[in-house]
MIDO-192484 format. One record per residue (C-alpha): residue in one letter; x negated, y, z. Coordinates in Angstrom, 2 decimals, decimal comma. Last residue first. Example, Ala and Ser with C-alpha at 12.3 -4.5 7.8 and 13.67 -1.06 7.14 Angstrom:
! MIDO-192484
+-----+---------+---------+---------+
| res |       X |       Y |       Z |
+-----+---------+---------+---------+
|   S |  -13,67 |   -1,06 |    7,14 |
|   A |  -12,30 |   -4,50 |    7,80 |
+-----+---------+---------+---------+
! end
This chain:
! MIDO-192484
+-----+---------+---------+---------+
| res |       X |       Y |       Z |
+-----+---------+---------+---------+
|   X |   -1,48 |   32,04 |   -8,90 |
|   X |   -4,85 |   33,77 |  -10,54 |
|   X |   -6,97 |   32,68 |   -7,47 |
|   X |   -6,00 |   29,39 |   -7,65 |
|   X |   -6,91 |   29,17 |  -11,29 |
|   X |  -10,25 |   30,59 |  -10,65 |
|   X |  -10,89 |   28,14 |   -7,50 |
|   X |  -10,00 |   25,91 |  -10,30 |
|   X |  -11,93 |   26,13 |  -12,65 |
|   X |  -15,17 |   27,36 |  -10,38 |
|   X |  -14,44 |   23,86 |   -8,43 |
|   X |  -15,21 |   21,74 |  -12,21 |
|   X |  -12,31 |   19,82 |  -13,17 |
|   X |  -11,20 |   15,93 |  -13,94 |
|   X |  -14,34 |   15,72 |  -10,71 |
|   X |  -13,57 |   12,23 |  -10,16 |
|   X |  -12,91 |   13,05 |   -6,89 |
|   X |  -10,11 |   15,48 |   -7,81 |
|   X |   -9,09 |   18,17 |   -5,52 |
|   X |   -6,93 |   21,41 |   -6,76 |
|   X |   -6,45 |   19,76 |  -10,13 |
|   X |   -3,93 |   22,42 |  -12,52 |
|   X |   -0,64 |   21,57 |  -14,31 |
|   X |    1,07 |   24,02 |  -15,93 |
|   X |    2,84 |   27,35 |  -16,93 |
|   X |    5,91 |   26,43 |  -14,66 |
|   X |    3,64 |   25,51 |  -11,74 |
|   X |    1,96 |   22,14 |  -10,70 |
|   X |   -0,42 |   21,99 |   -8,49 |
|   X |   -3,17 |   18,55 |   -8,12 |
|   X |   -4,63 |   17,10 |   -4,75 |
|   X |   -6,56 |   14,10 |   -4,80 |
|   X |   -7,54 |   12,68 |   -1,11 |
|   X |  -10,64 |   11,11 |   -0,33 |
|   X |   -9,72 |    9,82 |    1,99 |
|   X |   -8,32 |    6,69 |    2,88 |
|   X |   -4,47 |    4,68 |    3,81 |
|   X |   -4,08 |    1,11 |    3,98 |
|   X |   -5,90 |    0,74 |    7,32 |
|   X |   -5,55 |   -2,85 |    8,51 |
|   X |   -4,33 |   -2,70 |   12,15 |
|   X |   -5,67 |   -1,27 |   15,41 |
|   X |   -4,60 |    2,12 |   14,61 |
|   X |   -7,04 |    5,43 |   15,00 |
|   X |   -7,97 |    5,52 |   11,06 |
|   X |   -4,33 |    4,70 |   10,13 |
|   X |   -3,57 |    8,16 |   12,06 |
|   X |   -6,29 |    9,73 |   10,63 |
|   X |   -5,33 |    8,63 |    6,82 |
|   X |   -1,62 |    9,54 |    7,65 |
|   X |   -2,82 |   12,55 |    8,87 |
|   X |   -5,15 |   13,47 |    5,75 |
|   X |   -2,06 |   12,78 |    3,38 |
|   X |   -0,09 |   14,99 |    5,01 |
|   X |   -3,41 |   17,76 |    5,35 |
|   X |   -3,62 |   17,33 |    1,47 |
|   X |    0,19 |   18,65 |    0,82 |
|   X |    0,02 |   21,18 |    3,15 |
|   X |   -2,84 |   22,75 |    1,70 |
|   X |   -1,43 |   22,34 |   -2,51 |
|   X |    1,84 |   23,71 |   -0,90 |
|   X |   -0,63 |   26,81 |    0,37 |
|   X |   -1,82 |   27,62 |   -2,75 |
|   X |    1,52 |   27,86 |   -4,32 |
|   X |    2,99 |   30,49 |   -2,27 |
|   X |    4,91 |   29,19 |    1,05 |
|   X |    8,22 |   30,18 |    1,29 |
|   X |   10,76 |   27,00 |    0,55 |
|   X |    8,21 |   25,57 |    3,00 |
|   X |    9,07 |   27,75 |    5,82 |
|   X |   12,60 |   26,64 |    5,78 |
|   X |   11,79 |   23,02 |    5,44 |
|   X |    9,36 |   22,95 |    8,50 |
|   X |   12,50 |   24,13 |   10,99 |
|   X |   14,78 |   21,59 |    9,06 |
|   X |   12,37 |   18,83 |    9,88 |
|   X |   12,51 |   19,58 |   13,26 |
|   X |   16,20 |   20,02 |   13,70 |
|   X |   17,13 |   17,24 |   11,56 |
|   X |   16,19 |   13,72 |   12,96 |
|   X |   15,27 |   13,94 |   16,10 |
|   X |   18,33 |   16,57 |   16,74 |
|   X |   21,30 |   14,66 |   14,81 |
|   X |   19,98 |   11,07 |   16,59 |
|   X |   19,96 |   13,11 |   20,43 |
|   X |   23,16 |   14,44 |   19,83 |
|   X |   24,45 |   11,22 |   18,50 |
|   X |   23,35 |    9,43 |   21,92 |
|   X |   24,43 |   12,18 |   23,94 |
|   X |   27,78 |   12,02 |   22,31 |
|   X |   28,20 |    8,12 |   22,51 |
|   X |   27,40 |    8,35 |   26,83 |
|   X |   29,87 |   10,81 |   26,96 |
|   X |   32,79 |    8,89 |   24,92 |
|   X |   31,97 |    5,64 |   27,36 |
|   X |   32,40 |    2,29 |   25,52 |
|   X |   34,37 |    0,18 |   27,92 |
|   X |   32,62 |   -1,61 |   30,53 |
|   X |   30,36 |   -4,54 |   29,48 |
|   X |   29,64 |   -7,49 |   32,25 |
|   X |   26,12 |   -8,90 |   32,84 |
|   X |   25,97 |   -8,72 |   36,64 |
|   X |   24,42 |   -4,60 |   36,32 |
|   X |   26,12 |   -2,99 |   33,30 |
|   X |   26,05 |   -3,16 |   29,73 |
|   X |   27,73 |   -0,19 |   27,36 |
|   X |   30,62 |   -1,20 |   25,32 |
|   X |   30,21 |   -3,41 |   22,59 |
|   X |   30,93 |   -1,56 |   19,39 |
|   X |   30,29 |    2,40 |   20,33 |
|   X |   27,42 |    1,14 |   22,74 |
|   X |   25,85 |   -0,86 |   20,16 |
|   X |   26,37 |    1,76 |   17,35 |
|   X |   24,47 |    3,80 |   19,38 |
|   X |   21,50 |    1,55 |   20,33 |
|   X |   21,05 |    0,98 |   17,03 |
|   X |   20,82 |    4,39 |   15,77 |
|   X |   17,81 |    4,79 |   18,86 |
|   X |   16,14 |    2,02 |   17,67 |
|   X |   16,30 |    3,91 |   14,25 |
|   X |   15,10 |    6,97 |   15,68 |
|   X |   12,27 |    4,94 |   17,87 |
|   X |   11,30 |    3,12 |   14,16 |
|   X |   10,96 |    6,65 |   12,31 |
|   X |    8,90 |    8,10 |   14,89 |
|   X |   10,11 |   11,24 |   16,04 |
|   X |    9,80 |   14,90 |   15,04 |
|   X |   11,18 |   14,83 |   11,83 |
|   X |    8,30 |   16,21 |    9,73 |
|   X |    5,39 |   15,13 |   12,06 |
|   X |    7,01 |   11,09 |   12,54 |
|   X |    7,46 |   10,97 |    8,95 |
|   X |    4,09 |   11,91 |    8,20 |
|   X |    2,68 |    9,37 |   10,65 |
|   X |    5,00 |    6,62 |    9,07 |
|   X |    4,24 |    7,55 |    5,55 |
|   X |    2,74 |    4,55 |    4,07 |
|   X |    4,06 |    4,34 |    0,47 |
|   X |    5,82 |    7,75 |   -0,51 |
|   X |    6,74 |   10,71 |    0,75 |
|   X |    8,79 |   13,58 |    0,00 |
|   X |    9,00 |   17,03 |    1,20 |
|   X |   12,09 |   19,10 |   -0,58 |
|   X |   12,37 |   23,22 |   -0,78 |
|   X |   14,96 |   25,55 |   -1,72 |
|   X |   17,93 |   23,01 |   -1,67 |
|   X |   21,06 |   24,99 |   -2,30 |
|   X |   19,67 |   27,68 |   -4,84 |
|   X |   17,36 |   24,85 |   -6,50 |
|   X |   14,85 |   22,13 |   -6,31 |
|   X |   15,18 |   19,05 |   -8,18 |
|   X |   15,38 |   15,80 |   -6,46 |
|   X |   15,75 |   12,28 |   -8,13 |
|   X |   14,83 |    8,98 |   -5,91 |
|   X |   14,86 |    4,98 |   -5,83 |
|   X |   15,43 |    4,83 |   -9,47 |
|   X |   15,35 |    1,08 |  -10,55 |
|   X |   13,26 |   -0,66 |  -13,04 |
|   X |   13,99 |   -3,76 |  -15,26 |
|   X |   11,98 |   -2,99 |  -18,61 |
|   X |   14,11 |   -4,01 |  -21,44 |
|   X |   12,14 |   -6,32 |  -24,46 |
|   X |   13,98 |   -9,01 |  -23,58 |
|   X |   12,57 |   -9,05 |  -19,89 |
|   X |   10,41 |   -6,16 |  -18,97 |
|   X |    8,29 |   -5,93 |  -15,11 |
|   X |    8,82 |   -4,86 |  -11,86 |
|   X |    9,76 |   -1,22 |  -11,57 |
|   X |   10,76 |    1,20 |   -8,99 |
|   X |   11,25 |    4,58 |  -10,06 |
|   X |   11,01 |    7,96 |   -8,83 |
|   X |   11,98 |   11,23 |  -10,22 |
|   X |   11,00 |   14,58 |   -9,28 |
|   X |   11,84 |   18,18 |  -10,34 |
|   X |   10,30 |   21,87 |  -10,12 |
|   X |   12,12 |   24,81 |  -10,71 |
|   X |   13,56 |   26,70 |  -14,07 |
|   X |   13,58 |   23,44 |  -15,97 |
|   X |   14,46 |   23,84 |  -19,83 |
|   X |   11,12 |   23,26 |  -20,85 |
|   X |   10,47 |   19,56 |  -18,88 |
|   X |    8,79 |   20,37 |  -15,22 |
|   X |    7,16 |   19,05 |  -12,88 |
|   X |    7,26 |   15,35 |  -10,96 |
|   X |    7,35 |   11,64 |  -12,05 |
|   X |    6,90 |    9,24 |   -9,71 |
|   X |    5,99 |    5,29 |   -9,67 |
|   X |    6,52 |    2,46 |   -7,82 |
|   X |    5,30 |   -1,12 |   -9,31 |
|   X |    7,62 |   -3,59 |   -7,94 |
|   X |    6,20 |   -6,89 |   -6,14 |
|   X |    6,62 |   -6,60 |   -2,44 |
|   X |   10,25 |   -5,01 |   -2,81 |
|   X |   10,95 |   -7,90 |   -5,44 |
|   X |   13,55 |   -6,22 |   -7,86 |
|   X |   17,27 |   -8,81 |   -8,04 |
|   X |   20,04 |   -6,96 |  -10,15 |
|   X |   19,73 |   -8,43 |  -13,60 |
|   X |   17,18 |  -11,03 |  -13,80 |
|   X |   17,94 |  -12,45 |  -10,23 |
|   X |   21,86 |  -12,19 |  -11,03 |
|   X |   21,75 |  -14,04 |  -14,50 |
|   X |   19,13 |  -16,90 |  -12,48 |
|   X |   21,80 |  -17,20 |   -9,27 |
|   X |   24,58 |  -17,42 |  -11,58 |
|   X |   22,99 |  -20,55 |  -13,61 |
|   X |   22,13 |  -22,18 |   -9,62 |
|   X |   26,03 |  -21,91 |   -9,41 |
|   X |   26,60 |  -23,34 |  -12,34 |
|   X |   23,94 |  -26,61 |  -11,73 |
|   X |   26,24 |  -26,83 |   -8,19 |
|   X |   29,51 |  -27,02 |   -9,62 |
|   X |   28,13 |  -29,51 |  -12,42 |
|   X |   26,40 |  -31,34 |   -9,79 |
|   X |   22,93 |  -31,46 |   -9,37 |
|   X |   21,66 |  -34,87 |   -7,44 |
|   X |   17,87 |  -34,19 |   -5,99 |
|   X |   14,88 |  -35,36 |   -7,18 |
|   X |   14,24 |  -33,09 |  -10,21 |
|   X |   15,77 |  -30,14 |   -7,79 |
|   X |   12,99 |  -27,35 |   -8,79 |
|   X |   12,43 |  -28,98 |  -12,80 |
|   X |   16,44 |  -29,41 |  -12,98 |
|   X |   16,78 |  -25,54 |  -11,90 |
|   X |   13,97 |  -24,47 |  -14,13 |
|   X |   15,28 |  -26,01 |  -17,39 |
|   X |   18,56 |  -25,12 |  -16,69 |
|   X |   17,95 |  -21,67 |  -16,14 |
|   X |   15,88 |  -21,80 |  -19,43 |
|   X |   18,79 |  -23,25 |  -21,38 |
|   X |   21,30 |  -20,01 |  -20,22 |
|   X |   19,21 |  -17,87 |  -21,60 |
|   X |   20,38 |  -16,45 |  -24,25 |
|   X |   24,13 |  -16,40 |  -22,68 |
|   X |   22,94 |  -14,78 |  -19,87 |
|   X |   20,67 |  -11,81 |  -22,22 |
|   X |   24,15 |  -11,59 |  -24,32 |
|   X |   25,78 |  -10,64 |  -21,21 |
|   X |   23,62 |   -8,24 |  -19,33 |
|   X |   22,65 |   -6,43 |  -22,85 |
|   X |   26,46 |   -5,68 |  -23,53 |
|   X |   27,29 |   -4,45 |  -19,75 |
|   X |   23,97 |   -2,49 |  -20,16 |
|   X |   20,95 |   -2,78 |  -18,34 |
|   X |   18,89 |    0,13 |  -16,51 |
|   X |   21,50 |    0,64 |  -13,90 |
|   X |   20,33 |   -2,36 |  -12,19 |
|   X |   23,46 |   -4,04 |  -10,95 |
|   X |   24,13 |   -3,16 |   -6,94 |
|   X |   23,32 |   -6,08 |   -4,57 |
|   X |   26,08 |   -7,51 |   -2,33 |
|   X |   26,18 |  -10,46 |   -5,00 |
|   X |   22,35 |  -11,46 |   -4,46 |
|   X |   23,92 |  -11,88 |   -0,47 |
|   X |   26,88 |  -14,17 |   -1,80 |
|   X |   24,94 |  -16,57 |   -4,61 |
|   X |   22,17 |  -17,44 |   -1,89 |
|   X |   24,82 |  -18,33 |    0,06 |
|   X |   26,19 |  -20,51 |   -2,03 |
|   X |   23,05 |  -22,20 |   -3,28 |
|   X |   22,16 |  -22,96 |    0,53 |
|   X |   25,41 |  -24,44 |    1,07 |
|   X |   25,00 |  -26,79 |   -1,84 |
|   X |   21,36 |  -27,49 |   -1,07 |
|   X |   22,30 |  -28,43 |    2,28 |
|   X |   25,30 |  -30,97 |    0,27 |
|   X |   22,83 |  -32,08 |   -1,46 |
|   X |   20,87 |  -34,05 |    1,15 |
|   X |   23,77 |  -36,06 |    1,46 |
|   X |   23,79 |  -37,53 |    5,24 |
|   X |   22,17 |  -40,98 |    4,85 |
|   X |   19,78 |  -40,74 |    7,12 |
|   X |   22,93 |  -40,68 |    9,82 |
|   X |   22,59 |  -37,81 |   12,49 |
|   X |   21,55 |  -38,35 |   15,68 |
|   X |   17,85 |  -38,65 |   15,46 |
|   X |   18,51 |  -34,96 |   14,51 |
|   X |   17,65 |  -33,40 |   11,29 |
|   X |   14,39 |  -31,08 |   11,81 |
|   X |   12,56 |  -32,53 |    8,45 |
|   X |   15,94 |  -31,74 |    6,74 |
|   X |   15,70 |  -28,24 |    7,64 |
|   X |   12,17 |  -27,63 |    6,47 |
|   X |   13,64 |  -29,39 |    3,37 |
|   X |   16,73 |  -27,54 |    2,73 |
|   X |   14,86 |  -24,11 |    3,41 |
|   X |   11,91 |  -25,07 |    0,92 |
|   X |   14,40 |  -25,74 |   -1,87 |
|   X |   16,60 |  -22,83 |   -1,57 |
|   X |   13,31 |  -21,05 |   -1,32 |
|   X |   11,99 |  -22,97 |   -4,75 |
|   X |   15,30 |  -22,05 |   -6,46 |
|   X |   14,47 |  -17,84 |   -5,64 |
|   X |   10,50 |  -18,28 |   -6,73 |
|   X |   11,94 |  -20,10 |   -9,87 |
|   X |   13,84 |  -17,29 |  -10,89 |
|   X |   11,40 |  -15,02 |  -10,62 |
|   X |    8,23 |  -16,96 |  -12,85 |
|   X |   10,97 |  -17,94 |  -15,53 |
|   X |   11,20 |  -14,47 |  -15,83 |
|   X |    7,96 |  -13,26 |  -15,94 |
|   X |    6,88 |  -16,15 |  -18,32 |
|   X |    9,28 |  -15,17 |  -21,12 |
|   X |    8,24 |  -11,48 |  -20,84 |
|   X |    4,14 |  -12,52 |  -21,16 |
|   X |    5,74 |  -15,17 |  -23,96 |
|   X |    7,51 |  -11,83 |  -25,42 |
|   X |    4,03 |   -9,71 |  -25,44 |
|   X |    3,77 |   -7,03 |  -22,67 |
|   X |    1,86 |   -4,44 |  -24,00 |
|   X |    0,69 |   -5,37 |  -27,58 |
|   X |    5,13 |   -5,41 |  -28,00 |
|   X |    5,25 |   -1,62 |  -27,17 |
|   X |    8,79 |   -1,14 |  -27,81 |
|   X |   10,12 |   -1,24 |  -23,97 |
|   X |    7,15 |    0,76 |  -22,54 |
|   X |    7,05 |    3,31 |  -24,55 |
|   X |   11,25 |    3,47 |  -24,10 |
|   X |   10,26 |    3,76 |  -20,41 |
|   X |    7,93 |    6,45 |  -20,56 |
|   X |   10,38 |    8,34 |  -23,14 |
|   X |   13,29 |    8,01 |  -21,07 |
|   X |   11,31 |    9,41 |  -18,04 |
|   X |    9,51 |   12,06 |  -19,90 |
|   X |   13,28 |   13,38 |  -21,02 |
|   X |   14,36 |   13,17 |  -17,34 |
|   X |   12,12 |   15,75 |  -16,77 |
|   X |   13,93 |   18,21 |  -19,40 |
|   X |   13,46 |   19,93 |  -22,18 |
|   X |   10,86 |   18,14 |  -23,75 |
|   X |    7,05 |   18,59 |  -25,27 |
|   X |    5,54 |   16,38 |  -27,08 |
|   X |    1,53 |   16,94 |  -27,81 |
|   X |    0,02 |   13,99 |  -27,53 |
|   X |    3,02 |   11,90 |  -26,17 |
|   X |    1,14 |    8,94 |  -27,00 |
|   X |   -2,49 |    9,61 |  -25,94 |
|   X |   -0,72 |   10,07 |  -22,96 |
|   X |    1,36 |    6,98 |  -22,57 |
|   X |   -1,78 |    5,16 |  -23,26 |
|   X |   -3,54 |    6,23 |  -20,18 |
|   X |   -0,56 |    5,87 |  -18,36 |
|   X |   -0,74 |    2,19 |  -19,03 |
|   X |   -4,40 |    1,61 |  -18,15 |
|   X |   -4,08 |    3,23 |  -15,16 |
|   X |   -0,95 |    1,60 |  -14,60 |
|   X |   -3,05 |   -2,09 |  -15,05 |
|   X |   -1,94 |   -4,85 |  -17,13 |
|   X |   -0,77 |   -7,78 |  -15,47 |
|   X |    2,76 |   -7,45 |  -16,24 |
|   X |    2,98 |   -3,95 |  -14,07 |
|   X |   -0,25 |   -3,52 |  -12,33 |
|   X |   -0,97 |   -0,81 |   -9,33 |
|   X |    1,69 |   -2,63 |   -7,04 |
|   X |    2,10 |    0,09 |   -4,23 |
|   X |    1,89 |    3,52 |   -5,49 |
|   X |    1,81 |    5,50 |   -8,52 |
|   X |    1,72 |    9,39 |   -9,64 |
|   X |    3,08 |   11,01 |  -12,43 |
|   X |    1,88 |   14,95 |  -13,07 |
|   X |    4,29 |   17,21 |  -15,41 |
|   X |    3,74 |   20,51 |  -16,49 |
|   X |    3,14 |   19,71 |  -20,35 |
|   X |    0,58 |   19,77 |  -23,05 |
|   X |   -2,62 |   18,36 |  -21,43 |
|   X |   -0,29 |   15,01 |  -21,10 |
|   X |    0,59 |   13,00 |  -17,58 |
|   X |   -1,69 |   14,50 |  -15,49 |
|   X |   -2,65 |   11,29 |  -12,85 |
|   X |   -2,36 |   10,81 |   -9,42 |
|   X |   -3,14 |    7,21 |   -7,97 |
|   X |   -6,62 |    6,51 |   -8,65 |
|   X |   -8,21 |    4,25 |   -6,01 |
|   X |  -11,93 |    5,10 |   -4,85 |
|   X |  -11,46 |    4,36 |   -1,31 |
|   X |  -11,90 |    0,56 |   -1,32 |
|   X |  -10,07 |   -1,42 |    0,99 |
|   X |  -11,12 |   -5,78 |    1,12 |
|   X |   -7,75 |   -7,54 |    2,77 |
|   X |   -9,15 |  -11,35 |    4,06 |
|   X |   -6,60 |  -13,72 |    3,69 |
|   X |   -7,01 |  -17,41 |    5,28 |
|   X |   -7,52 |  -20,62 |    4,08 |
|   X |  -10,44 |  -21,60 |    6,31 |
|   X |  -12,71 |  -22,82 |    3,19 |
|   X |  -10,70 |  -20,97 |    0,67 |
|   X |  -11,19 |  -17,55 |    2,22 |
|   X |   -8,54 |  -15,60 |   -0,04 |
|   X |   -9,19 |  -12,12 |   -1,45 |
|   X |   -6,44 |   -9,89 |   -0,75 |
|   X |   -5,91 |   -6,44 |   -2,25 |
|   X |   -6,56 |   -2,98 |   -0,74 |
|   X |   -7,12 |    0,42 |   -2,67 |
|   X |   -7,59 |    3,82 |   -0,55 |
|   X |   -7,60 |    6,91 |   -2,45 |
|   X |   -4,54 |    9,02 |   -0,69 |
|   X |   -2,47 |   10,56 |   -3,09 |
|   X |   -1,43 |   14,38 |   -3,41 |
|   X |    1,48 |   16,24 |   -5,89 |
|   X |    2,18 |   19,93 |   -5,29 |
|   X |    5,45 |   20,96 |   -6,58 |
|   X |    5,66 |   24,55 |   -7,50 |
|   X |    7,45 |   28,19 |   -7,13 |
|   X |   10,58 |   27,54 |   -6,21 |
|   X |    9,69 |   24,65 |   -3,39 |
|   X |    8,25 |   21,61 |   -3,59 |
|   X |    5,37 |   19,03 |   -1,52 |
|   X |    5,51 |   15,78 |   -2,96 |
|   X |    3,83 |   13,06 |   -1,48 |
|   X |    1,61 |    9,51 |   -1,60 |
|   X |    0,38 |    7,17 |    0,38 |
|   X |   -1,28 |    3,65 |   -0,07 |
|   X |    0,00 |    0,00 |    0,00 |
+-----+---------+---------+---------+
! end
């Protein structure tokens, strides 16, 4: 993971990452993971010399095996010169890129992907019939149908992928020709998980809806690639942002979710956002640690559902008073703070969002520095401004631009 933010008001959106880069090399003689960090990570990138816009990444830094680096490399030698109107334009255009750029993700690469998903779902149902098999009481006759675990299991597999919204980035159309087309290879991969188990027709249908609703709704939180857009298209008076979640393309349609779109304007004058590891920056902004404010949540709706526990065990009814402190306490952690900090952001020139930005970054760095676990988050940190008339490096530690260019442009702001 890393760390990333926005920092926006009228006047700009300053864009900073963190430089730390973790992955997981595995000690095959005692099996266990060893996480190696190196602090030369690139996660902020201009997106095209022509245009106010800056994209950063987080998380997952390769999408189909090839890296974003490499990706957003080509996606500006692509757009060249293009210009659009709006943000969302860039989007569109990033994603169609991707969609129709067969070299990219070739359709075995897509074919694998997919099979890949949907037998990481049947293989669970598997593993969670047989670790509860292996439990089975002495009581119970070996001869209790094995499939009817894998029956339940299937169902409710089928009812929580359900609760999940459709991506948005499919069509009705697409969603149903792609099931049809691949009915086969939900088949294939169900009868190659269960080959020693009895499938029957009810159950082989249900493991068919489990594959349509994994390729069209399901996004691995530990797999997507995360990545933001922020700036300016020509028609944008202030600054906008647009995040995405995205996992891979299937059919030639990349399967990507947008987790957030904020623009600033008349009603909201300023926005902070973070990204990856933010729990320090969190904490500064709202005042309280985001896992004691959502302890705190929980402890409300406890008291407004159960009552509130007394001493010998019993629950007396749920007392108004006791309710009202807690929500005063939630709506004051959580907004009177951060609202405080907002309203002197919507007024800080440019310079200074480029400041803030860095020093966010910084204390989730120092705060991962201080922590007993893995640290996820390292200097140094690149820091880049965006303004209507373009996109300028504060800090870059690949030196992208010499300090006189852009004290100078800092200076001119």
């Amino acid at each position: 993971m890393s760390t990333t933010i926005a920092v926006m008001n009228k006047l700009a959106v300053a864009l900073a990452s963190d430089s730390a880069h973790t992955f997981v090399v595995v000690d095959r003689r005692e099996w266990e993971e060893i996480h190696k960090t190196f602090n030369t990570g690139n996660r902020l990138f201009r997106l095209s010399d022509a245009t106010p816009v800056g994209i950063m990444q987080y998380g997952r830094a390769q999408l189909l095996g090839v890296p974003l680096e490499t990706i957003f490399s080509m996606y500006k030698d692509h757009l060249g010169g293009t210009r659009f109107s709006r943000l969302e334009d860039y989007k569109t255009d990033f994603v169609r890129f991707l969609e129709e750029n067969p070299p990219l993700f070739p359709s075995d690469v897509q074919e694998s992907f997919m099979r890949e998903k949907i037998t990481e779902h049947f293989e669970e149902i598997r593993e969670e019939n047989v670790a509860k098999d292996s439990v089975r009481s002495d009581d119970e006759p070996d001869d209790h149908p094995l499939y009817e675990d894998i029956k339940s299991k299937i169902e409710e597999r089928v009812k929580d992928l359900s609760k999940l919204e459709p991506l948005g980035c499919f069509s009705e159309p697409f969603v149903s020709n792609l099931l049809k087309k691949k009915q086969q290879l939900f088949d294939e991969v169900a009868k190659s998980v269960f080959e020693n188990d009895q499938l029957s027709g009810s159950m082989l249908s249900s493991l068919q809806e489990i594959g349509g609703l994994v390729t069209t709704r399901f996004l691995d939180p530990y797999t997507v690639c995360r990545i933001v857009f922020a700036g300016y298209g020509d028609k944008d008076i202030f600054p906008h942002l647009i995040a995405l979640e995205v996992d891979g393309v299937i059919d030639g349609h990349l399967r990507y979710r947008e987790t957030v779109n904020e623009r600033v304007n008349t009603d909201a004058p300023a926005h902070v956002i973070s990204f990856g590891e933010d729990e320090m920056i969190r904490t500064f902004l709202d005042g309280v640690n985001p896992d004691h404010l959502h302890s705190l949540i929980e402890v409300r709706d406890s008291v407004k559902f159960f009552g509130v526990p007394v001493r010998g065990g019993t629950l007396m009814t749920s007392l108004p008073k006791v309710e009202e402190k807690l929500e005063a306490l939630i709506n004051k952690s959580s907004s009177h703070r951060g609202s405080i900090i907002f309203n002197v952001v919507s007024s800080l020139p440019q310079a200074d969002l480029a400041k803030v930005a860095e020093e966010l970054i910084k204390l989730e760095c120092l705060s991962q520095r201080l922590s007993e676990e893995h640290e996820f988050t390292g200097e140094p940190v690149d820091v880049a401004l965006i303004t209507k008339s373009g996109f300028t490096w504060v800090k870059n530690k690949n030196g992208a631009e010499s300090g006189s260019n852009r004290a100078g442009a800092l200076e001119a702001m």
